[in-house]
C-alpha positions as CSV (number, residue, x, y, z in Angstrom):
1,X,110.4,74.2,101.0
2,X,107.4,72.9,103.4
3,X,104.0,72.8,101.6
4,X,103.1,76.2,103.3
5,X,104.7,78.8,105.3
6,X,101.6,79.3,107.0
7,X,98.7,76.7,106.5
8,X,96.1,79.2,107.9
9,X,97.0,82.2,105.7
10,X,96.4,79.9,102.7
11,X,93.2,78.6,103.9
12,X,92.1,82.2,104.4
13,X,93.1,83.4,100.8
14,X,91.8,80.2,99.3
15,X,88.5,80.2,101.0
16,X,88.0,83.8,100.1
17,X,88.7,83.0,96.4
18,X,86.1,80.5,96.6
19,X,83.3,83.3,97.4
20,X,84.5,84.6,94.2
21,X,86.6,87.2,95.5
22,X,89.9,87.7,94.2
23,X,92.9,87.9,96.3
24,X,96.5,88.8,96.3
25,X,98.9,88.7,98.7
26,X,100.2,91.3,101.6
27,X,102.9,91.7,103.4
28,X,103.6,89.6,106.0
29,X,101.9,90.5,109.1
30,X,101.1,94.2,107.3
31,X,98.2,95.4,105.5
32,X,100.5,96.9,102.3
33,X,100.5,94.6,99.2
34,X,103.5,92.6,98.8
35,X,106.0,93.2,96.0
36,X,107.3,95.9,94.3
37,X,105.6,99.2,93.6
38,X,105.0,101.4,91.0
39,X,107.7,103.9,90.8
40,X,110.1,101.1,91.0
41,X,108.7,98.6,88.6
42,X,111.1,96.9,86.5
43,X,108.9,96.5,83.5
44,X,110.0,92.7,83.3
45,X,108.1,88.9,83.8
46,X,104.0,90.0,84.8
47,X,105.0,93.9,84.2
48,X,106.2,93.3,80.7
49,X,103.0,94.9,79.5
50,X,103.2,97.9,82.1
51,X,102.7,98.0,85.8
52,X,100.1,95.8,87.2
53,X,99.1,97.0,90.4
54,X,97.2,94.7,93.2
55,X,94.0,95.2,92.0
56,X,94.7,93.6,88.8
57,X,96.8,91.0,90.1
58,X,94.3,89.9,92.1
59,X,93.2,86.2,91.3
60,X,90.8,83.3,92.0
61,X,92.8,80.8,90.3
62,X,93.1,78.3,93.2
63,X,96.7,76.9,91.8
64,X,98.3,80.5,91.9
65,X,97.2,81.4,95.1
66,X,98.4,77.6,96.4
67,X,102.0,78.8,94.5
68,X,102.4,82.2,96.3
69,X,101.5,81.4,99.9
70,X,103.9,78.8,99.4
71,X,106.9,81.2,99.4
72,X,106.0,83.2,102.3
73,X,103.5,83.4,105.2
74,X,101.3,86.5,103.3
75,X,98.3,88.7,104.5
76,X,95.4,88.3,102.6
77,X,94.3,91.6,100.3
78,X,90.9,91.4,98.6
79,X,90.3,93.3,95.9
80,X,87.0,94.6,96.3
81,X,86.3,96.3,93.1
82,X,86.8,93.1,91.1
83,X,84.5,90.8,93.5
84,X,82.0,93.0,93.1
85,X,81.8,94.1,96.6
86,X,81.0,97.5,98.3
87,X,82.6,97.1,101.9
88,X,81.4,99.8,104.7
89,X,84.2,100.5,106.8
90,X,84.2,101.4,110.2
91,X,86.9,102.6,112.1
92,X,87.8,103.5,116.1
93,X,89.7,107.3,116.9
94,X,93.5,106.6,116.8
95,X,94.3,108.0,120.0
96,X,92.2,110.1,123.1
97,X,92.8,113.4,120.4
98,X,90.8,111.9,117.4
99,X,87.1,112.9,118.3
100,X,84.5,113.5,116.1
101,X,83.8,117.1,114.4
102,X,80.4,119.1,115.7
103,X,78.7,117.3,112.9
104,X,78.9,114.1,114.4
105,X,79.4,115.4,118.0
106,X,79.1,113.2,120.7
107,X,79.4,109.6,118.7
108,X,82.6,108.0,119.8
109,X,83.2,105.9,116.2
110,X,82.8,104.7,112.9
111,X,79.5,102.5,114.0
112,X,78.3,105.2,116.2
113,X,78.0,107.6,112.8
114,X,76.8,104.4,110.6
115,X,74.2,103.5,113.0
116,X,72.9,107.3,112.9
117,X,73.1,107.2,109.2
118,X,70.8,103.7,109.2
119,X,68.4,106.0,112.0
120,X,68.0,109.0,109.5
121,X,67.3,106.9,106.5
122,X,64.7,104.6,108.3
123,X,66.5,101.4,108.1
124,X,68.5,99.2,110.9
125,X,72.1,98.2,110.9
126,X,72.7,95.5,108.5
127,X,73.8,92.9,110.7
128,X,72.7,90.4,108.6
129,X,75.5,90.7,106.0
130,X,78.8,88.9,106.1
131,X,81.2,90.8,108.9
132,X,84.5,91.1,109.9
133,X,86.2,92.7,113.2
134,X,89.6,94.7,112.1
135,X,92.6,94.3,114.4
136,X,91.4,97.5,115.7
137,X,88.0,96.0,117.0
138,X,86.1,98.3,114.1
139,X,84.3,96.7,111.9
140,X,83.4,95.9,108.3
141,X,79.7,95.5,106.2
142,X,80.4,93.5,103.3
143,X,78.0,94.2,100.4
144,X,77.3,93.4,96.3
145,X,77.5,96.3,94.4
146,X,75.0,96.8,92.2
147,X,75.5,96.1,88.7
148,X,75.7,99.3,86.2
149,X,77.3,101.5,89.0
150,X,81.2,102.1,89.1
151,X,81.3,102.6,93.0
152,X,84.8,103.4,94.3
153,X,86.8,103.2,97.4
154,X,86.9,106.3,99.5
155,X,87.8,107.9,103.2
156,X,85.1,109.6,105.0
157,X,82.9,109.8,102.6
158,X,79.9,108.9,104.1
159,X,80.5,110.3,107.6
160,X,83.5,110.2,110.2
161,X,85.6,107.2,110.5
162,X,83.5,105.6,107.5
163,X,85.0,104.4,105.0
164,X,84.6,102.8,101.8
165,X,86.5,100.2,100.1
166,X,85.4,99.1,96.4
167,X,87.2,99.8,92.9
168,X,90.6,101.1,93.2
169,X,90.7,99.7,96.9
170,X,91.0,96.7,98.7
171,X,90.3,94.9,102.4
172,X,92.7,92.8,104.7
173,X,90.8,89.8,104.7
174,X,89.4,88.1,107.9
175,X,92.4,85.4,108.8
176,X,95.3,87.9,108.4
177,X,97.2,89.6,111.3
178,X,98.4,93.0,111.9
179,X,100.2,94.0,114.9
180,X,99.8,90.6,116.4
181,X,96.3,91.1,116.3
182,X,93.1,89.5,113.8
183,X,91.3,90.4,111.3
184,X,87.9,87.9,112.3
185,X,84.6,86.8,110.9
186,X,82.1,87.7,113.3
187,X,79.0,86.8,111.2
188,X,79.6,84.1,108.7
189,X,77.0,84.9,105.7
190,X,76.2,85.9,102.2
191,X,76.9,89.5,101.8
192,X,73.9,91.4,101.2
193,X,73.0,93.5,98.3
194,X,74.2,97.3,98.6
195,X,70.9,98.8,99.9
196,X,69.3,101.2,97.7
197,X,69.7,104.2,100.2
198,X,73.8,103.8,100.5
199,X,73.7,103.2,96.8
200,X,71.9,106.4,96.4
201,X,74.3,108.4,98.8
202,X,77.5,106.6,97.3
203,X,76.7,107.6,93.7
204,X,78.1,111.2,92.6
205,X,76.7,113.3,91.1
206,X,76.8,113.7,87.2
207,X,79.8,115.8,86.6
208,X,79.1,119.1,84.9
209,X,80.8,119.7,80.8
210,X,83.4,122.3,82.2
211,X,82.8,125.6,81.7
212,X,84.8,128.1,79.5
213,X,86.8,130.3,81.6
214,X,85.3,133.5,80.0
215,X,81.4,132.5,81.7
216,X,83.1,131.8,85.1
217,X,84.7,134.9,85.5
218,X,82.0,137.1,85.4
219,X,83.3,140.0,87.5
220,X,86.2,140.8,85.6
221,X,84.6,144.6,84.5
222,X,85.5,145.2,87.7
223,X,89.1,144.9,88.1
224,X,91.9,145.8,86.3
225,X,93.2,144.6,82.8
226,X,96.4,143.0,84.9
227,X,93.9,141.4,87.8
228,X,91.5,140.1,85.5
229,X,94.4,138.7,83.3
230,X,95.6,136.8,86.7
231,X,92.0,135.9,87.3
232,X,91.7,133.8,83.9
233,X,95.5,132.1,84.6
234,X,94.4,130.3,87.7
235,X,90.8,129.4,86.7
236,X,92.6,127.8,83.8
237,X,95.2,126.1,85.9
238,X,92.4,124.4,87.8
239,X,90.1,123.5,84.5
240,X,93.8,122.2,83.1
241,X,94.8,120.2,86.4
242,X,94.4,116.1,86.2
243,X,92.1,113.9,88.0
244,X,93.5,114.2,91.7
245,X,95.5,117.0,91.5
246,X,91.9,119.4,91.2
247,X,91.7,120.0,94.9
248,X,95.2,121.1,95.1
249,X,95.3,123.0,92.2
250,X,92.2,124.9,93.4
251,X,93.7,125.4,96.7
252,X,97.0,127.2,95.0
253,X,94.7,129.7,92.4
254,X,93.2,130.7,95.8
255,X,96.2,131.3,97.5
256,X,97.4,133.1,94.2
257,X,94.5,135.7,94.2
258,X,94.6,136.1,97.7
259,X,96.8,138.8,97.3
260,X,94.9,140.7,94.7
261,X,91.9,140.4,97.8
262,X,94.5,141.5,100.7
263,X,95.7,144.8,98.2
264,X,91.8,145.6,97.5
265,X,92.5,145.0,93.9
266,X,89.9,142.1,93.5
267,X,86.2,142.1,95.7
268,X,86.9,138.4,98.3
269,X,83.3,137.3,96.5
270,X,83.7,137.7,93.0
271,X,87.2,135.5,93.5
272,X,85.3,132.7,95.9
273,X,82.3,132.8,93.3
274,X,84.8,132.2,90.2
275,X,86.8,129.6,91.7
276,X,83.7,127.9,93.7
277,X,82.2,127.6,90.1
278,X,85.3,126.7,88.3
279,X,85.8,123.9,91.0
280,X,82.5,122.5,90.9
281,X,82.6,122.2,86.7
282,X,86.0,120.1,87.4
283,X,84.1,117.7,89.7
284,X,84.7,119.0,92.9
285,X,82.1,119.1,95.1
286,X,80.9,122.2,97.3
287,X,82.2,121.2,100.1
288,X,85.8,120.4,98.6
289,X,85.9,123.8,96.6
290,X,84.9,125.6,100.0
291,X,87.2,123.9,101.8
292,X,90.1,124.4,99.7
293,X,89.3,128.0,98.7
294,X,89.0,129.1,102.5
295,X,92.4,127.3,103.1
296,X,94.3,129.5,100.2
297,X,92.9,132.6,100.7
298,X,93.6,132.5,104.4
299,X,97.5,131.0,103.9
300,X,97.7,133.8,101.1
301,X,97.1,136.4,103.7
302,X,93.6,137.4,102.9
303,X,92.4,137.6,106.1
304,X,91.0,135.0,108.6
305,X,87.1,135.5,108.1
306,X,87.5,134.6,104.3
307,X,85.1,132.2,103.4
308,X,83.4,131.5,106.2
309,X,80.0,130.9,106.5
């Protein structure tokens, strides 16, 4: 076996490790981790104790890293979560059909919206951070997170074709290639502290103690003993529903009750007020709990103006 299968790809994860941000490898010349994943974990050698997914793989231990790039030419991942980073990510339409929704009408990508964030809070784009170009040509603002706050990775959330990458997430490191084509520093530096405004915007909101189902249905006088029975099923089947499956299970209580609405047996706003309310005391935001409501009722054949605003 030669020292390396691929000298640079080592440099890369090693040199990343040395900023104090833990690494772990991808797939060669792909952005998906390497090695096995979860539904076919074999619960032997580092999985003994359970699954360990990237994130807690990931490593600064120069002597491991040295080990594993020795057996094959990998991508660098960084987990972002454990270096304590908060990485603004901006992306470029996939093709000449991915344009930007009226909200963001007439910026043509990622930077476009973060630069109009930047405008509306006062501030300038944060050049001054450490930055890499994706293989795409988007780009990435590397930032500390602040310490006390659990920020996590998420799409969109800031604005169209922004992303975020922190806990539960993770970068292709600058050095790696996709596609034939580089992920590259294009400004070498510290990363900057998280400013306080994106800090401010990335920090949900407390999340509400639910509510019992009896205060969120609050029109039930008004329908029948069978309806209102109905009613409380699918409130509690979204109160009941796990951490990612909320949105979903919020989406199928709508299109359950739709046909109560379509039949006249239940009024359109006392069902979009109970499940809005339920939603929101399960962590949804309004925005998701609109979103998902408008989408049932309307596939459940409630009619097309449902929900709108």
């Amino acid at each position: 076996m030669s020292p390396t299968h691929a000298p640079a790809l080592l440099s890369a994860a090693v040199t990343a490790a040395e900023r104090g941000w833990p690494v772990f490898p991808l797939r060669p010349g792909d952005k998906r981790p390497a090695g096995h994943a979860e539904a076919r974990c074999p619960r032997t050698g580092r999985c003994s104790d359970g699954h360990r997914t990237p994130e807690q793989r990931a490593t600064c231990d120069t002597n491991a890293i040295t080990t594993a790039w020795q057996n094959a030419p990998y991508n660098v991942g960084l987990a972002t979560g454990p270096a304590g980073l908060l990485v603004i990510d901006l992306d470029l339409p996939k093709d000449a059909d991915d344009t930007a929704p009226e909200q963001w009408a007439g910026m043509a990508d990622g930077l476009d919206v973060f630069a109009a964030l930047c405008e509306q809070a006062g501030e300038r784009l944060p050049f001054e951070t450490y930055t890499v170009r994706t293989r795409s040509g988007g780009q990435q603002f590397y930032f500390t997170a602040p310490e006390g706050r659990t920020l996590r990775s998420g799409a969109g959330v800031l604005g169209w074709k922004v992303d975020t990458r922190a806990w539960g997430g993770y970068v292709v490191a600058a050095g790696s290639t996709v596609g034939g084509r580089a992920y590259e520093i294009v400004h070498d530096a510290p990363a900057a502290p998280l400013p306080a405004w994106l800090c401010d915007l990335l920090t949900p909101e407390p999340v509400p103690p639910p509510m019992p189902v009896h205060a969120l249905a609050t029109h039930m006088r008004k329908t029948s003993a069978y309806v209102a029975t109905a009613v409380v099923g699918e409130l509690e089947k979204v109160q009941s529903a796990r951490e990612g499956g909320r949105n979903r299970a919020l989406y199928s209580a709508a299109y359950a009750l739709a046909r109560f609405i379509r039949l006249g047996d239940l009024a359109e706003h006392a069902a979009d007020a109970d499940l809005t309310a339920v939603g929101l005391s399960v962590g949804l935001s309004a925005g998701e709990c609109r979103t998902a409501i408008r989408s049932g009722f309307r596939r459940g054949g409630a009619g097309e103006e449902v929900g709108a605003a």
